[in-house]
N, C-alpha and C positions, 0 to 999 in steps of 0.2 A: 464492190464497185466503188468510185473513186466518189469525192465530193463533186457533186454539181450546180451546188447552191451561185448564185450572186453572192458573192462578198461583201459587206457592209459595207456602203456610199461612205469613203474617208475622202473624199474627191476637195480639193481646198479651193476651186473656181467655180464657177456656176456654166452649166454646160446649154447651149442651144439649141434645143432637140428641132430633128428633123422637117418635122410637121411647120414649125415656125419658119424656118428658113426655104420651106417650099413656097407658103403663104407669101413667105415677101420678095422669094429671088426668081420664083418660076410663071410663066403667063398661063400653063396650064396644070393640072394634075401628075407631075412625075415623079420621079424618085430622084437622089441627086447620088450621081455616081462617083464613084474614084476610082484610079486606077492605082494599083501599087505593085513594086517591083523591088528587087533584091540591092538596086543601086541606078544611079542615072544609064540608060541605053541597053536594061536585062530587059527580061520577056515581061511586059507587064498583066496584070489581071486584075478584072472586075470585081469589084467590091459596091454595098449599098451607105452610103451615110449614117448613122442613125445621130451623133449629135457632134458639136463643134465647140469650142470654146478658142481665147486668147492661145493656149498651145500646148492644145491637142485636137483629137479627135476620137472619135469611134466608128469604126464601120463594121460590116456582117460580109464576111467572105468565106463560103460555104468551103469547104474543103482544102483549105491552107494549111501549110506546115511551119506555121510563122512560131516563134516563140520570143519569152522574155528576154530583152536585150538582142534581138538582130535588128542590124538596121535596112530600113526600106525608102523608098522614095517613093510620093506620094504625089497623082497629079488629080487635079480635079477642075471641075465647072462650075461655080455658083453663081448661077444666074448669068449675070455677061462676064464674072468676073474671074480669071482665070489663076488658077492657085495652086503651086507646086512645089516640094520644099523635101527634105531630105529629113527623115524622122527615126525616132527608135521604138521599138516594140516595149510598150510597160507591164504589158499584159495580153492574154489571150484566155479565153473561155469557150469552147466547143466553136461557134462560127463566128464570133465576135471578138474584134481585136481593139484596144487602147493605144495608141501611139502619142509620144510626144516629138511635137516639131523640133528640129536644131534648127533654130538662126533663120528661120524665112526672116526674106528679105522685108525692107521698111514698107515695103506696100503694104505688103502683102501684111502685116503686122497691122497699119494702119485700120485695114479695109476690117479685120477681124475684129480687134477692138473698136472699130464703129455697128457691126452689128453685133459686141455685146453691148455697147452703151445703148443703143436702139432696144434692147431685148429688157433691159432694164427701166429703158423708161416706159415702157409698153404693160410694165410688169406694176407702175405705180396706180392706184388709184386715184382716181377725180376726187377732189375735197368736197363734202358734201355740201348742198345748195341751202343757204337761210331763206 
């Protein structure tokens, strides 16, 4: 049987998992979905989030034939904010895929790097009180 381990975290950005970006982008209890397709106007398919960063992502899409290096387009919801961008495959491991974005647009780039600077500041500790 093949390897199925996780690969050593060589990851160089700090990724935003899931859980946090439901916390601050959804009014209720959801999952945050994506949709991805073979190119802008293919048949697209459901995918679950699992984390986010500056430029990439990661989502869990059960039964895909995606591999390293195809590219996909990638549309999604976060919270009100709507985020879609043409990416490539870095990797793939049984249901879970890595992409990295090509070139989304300056919002959209914007809006990412404020909720990693949000994740980082959330991430600092209060100085302790004399």
């Amino acid at each position: 049987m093949g390897n199925t381990a996780i690969p050593e975290d060589k990851r160089r950005i700090a990724r935003i998992p899931t859980e946090e970006l439901e916390r601050v982008l959804l009014e209720e209890e959801e999952a945050i979905d994506v949709q991805v397709g073979r190119g802008r106007g293919q048949e697209m398919r459901n995918g679950k989030l699992l984390d986010i960063h500056q430029s990439g992502m990661c989502f869990m899409m059960p039964g895909h034939s995606l591999k390293e290096g195809d590219l996909v387009f990638i549309d999604a919801v976060l919270g009100k904010f709507h985020f879609s961008t043409d990416a490539m495959v870095r990797w793939a491991l049984g249901a879970q895929v890595g992409v990295e974005f090509l070139d989304p647009h300056a919002r959209q780039a914007a809006f990412l790097a404020e909720l990693y600077t949000t994740r980082i500041l959330n991430s600092l500790e209060d100085p302790p009180e004399e």
